[in-house]
N, C-alpha and C positions, 0 to 999 in steps of 0.2 A: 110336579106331582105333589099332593097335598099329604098332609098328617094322616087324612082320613084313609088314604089310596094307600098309604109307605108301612100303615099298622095294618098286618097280614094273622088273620088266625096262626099261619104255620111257624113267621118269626116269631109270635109271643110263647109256643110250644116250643120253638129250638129254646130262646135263654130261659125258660122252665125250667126246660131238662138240664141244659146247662149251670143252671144256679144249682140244683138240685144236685149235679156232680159234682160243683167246687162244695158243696156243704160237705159231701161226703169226705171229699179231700182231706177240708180241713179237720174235719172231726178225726180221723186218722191218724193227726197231728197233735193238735191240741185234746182234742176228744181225749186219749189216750192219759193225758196227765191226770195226777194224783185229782181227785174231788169232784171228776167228771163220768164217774160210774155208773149214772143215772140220769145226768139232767146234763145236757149235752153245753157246749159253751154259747154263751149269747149270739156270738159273731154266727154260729152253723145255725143255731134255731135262726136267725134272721132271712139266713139263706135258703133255707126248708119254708117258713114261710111265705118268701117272696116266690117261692119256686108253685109254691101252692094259689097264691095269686095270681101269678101268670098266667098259671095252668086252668083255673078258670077262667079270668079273662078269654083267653085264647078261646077256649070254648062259646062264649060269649060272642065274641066277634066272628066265630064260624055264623056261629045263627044270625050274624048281620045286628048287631046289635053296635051302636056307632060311638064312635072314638069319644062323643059327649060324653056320651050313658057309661062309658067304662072309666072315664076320669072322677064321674061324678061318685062311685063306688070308693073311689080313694084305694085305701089297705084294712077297707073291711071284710074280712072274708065270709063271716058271718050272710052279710049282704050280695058277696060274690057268691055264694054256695043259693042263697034263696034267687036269684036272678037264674042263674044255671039249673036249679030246682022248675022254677018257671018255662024255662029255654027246652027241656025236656031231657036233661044230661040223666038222670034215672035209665034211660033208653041205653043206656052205656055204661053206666057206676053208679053202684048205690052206696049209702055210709051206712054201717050199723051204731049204737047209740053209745059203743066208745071210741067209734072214728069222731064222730059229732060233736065227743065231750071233747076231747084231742083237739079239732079245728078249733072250737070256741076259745079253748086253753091259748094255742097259739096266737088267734084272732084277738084276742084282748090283746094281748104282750103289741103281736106286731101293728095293730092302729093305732094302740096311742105310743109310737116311737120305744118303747122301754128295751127292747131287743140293740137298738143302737144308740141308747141317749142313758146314760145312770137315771135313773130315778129312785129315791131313796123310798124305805119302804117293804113291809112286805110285798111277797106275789106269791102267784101259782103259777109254775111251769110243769108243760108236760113233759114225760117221760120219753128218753127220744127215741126210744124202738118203736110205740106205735108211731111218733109222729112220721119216721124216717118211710114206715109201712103205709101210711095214709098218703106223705108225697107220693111214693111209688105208684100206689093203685091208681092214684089220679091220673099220675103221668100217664102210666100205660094204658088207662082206657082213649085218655083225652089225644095222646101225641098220634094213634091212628087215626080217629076219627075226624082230625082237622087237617089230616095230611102230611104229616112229620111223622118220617123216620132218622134213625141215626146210621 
């Protein structure tokens, strides 16, 4: 069985949702300490974002779109959102323009590594109520439509 055959739209929505639920975990956890009132801790935005990558991909590879073209995307979600924009995911979820600003927020952080790698420096992080709301809506539009449930 090949890479191409074994990457299934439905597995890339299961660890989605499932990154998507240890983010929540951990924010539960650490989330909760002193300094994180707002801007949730690196380790959960990385996992909200990857849950958010997935969760397009997944989409992506429902439309038949091939394990190339999903690698060649990387961890830009920016790129992963306009592909899925192309693919017809409107047909299922739309963003309004501070889901967008949200993605982009996270989509900087999580392509160039800053979510798991110090880099020194300002940044902009987003706020992790909408970002936790923009996982979800994805989730739930994308995890039926590619055939995942829990």
């Amino acid at each position: 069985m090949s890479d191409e055959e074994r990457t299934s739209a439905i597995g890339l929505a299961r660890y989605a949702r499932e990154y998507f639920d240890c983010a929540l975990a951990a924010d539960e956890v650490v989330g909760q300490r002193t300094g994180y009132e707002v801007i949730a801790p690196a380790p959960v935005m990385y996992l909200v974002a990857h849950a958010i990558e997935l969760a397009l991909k997944s989409f992506l590879r429902h439309k038949d779109v091939s394990l190339k073209d999903l690698r060649s995307l990387s961890h830009n979600l920016e790129n992963c959102w306009s592909e899925a924009l192309d693919a017809g995911i409107e047909d299922f979820v739309s963003l309004n323009e501070t889901e967008l600003e949200t993605l982009q927020l996270i989509g900087a952080l999580h392509a160039t590594t800053e979510l798991r790698y110090i880099v020194t420096g300002p940044k902009t992080y987003p706020v992790f109520g909408p970002l936790e709301k923009l996982c979800k809506k994805l989730l739930d539009a994308i995890c039926p439509e590619v055939g995942y449930s829990r």
